[in-house]
C-alpha positions as CSV (number, residue, x, y, z in Angstrom):
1,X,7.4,-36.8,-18.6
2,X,10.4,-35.4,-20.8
3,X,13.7,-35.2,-20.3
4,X,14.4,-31.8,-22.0
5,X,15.0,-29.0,-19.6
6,X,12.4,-26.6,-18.9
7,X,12.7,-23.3,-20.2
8,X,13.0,-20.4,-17.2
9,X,13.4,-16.9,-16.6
10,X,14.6,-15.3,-13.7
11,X,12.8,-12.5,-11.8
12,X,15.9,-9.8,-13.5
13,X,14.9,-11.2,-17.1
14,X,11.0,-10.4,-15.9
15,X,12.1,-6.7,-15.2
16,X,14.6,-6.8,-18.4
17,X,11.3,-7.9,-20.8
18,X,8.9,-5.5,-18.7
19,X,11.3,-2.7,-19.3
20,X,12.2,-3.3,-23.0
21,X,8.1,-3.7,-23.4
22,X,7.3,-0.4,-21.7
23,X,10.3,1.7,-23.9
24,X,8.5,0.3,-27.2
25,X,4.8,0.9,-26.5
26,X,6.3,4.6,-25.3
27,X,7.9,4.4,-28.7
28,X,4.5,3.4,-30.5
29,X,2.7,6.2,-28.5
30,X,4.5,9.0,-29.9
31,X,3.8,7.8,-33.6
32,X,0.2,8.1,-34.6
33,X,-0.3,6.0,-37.9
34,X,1.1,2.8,-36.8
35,X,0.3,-0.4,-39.5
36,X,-1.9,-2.7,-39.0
37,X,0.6,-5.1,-38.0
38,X,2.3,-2.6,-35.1
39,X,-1.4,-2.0,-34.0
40,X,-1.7,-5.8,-33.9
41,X,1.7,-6.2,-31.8
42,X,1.2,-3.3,-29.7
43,X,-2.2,-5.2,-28.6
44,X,-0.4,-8.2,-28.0
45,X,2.5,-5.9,-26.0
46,X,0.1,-4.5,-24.0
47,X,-1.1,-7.7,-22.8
48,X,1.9,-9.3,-22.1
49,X,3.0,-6.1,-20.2
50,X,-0.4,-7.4,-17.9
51,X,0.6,-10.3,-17.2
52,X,4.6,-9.3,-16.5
53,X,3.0,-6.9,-14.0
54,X,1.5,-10.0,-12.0
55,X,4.0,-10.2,-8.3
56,X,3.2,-14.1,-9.2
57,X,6.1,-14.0,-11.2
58,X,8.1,-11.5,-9.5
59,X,10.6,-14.0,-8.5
60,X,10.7,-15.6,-12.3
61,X,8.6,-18.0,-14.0
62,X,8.5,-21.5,-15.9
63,X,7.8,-21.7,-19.8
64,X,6.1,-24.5,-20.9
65,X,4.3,-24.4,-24.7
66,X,0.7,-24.6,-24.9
67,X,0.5,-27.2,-27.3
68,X,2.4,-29.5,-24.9
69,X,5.1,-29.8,-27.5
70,X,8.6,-29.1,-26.9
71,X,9.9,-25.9,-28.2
């Protein structure tokens, strides 16, 4: 087990990164030829948004990377 600290946020930085997600997919909405690459985030966005909604996490969450690698 490792003795870095594990990366958090708190349930207020959940509503902070569910907020700034929702003003830029409003901001993508009101522009109709997006890139490829802004079509490709705001996929990604939209999906994150998903997950952000989840009351799981209402109360923050834990970061770990998927690799099992330290950040």
């Amino acid at each position: 087990m490792s003795d870095a600290p594990t990366m958090r946020f708190s349930g207020e930085e959940i509503l902070a990164l569910k907020f700034a997600a929702h003003r830029q997919l409003a901001r993508w909405s009101k522009n109709p030829r997006l890139s490829t690459h802004q079509r490709a985030q705001r996929k990604a966005l939209k999906r994150v948004v998903g997950v952000l909604q989840d009351q799981v996490l209402a109360d923050g969450c834990e970061l770990r990377a998927l690799n099992g690698g330290n950040p």
